[in-house]
C-alpha angles and dihedrals in degrees: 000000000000123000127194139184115181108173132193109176130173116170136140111275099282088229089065098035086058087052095056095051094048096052092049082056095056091046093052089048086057097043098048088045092054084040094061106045093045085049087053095047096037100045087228119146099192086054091049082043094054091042082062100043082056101053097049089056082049083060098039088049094058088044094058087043091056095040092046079054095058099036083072092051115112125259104249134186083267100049110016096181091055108209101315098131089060098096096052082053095056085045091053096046091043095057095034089055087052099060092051100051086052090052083053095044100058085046087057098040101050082043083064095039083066086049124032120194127204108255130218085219094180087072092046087051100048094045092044089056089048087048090054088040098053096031088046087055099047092041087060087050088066109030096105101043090053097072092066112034130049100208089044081047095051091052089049087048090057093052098048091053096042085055091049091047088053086046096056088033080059095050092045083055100045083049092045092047099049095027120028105234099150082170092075091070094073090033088061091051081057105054090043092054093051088047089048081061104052094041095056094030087080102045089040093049080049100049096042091051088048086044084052089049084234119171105274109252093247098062131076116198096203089060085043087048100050085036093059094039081058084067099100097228094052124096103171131353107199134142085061119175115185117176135141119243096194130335092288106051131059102186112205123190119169129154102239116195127219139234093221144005108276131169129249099267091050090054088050083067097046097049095046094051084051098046084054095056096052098047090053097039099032113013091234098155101182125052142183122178125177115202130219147179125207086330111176092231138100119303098185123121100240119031132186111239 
């Protein structure tokens, strides 16, 4: 049986990636904290909303800086993987806890359309520009780490949309202020809400299908499959299994059958030439291949365990 880890990593230093996230957490402690005491004062609901909204990325923060923690820790005879999952844990939280604040939030917001509330808008002005101020800051923190990471992603997600919630909760104030439309406030809970939803849909929908150890969407195991059987020595690949353990890692196994009898160092070669050709066609950086020859025992691609 032949393993392989080829490994091509390029991150920020993990160090600094952990401070980022530290300091957004701090931020959005001190932002929540000012939210919820001017909601209070004000009577606004989307204030309250945002304050929330705030606090569950407060939460989900610390989620992603405890799981960026684990996700360093060694590989060890008990947990041979390490940690390395964490951070799809912390992705699939985030996005879950997302969805359930915006379900909350449109309970609470067509409870105020039935009964609108006067509203001390200037409060609501002067937070939600703190809120912008402060999201916008630690959006730009993370900008560049979540490109390449989905916890780190799923961090960044809840603070643009916790930069675009301060910016409607800013437009319902100035409205409320020169106009009097004390109605947008729940109107903007709403559309927050609906915007919470479609923000975490998409990460949630990611992280579940690498939990499930599910093919990745960009591969295709028929095209793996013909590429391997081009390999001279092949006659046949089945019994594949393709996941994704992390966002670094895509973990092949697969029985491939020989054309002839050959001996152990000769499939060395053979499995080293096919390990190459997935890595560079596919990315597939860890590989385990199991050779036989005229074994009585499916042949087919996919096999049921």
């Amino acid at each position: 049986m032949s393993h392989d880890h080829s490994h091509n990593h390029a991150h920020t230093h993990p160090d600094l990636k952990g401070r980022k996230l530290l300091l957004s957490i701090l931020l959005n402690i001190a932002i929540t904290v000012a939210q919820v005491i001017g909601g209070l004062i004000s009577g606004s609901l989307s204030l309250l909303s945002d304050a929330l909204h705030n606090f569950s990325d407060v939460l989900s923060l610390i989620v992603s800086y405890i799981a960026d923690l684990y996700s360093k820790k060694e590989a060890s005879p008990e947990r041979t993987f390490g940690y390395k999952r964490a951070e799809i844990i912390a992705a699939f939280v985030n996005a879950l806890s997302l969805i359930l604040v915006a379900i909350y939030l449109v309970y609470e917001a067509i409870q105020r359309f039935m009964n609108p509330q006067e509203i001390e808008s200037s409060i609501v002005i002067w937070l939600a520009l703190l809120g912008i101020i402060a999201n916008g800051f630690s959006v730009i923190l993370l900008h560049k780490d979540s490109k390449s990471n989905m916890n780190m992603r799923s961090a960044y997600l809840h603070l643009m949309t916790d930069m675009a919630a301060s910016v409607a909760v800013l437009i319902g104030g100035l409205l409320m202020k020169y106009y009097g439309w004390f109605w947008v406030d729940s109107v903007l809970t709403v559309l927050i809400a609906v915007y919470l939803v479609i923000m975490g849909y998409g990460l949630l929908k990611e992280s579940f299908k690498v939990l499930m150890l599910f093919t990745p969407e960009h591969l295709d195991l028929n095209t793996i499959g013909i590429k391997i059987q081009e390999v001279a020595a092949v006659k046949n690949v089945h019994h594949v299994h393709v996941w994704q353990l992390n966002e670094d890692e895509i973990h092949l196994e697969a029985h491939v059958e020989l054309l002839k009898d050959v001996t152990i160092s000769q499939f060395d070669k053979i499995s080293e030439e096919i390990e190459a050709l997935l890595f560079h066609e596919f990315k597939i950086n860890h590989v385990t291949l199991q050779p036989e020859f005229n074994k009585d025992d499916p042949k087919e691609l996919i096999v049921q365990d």
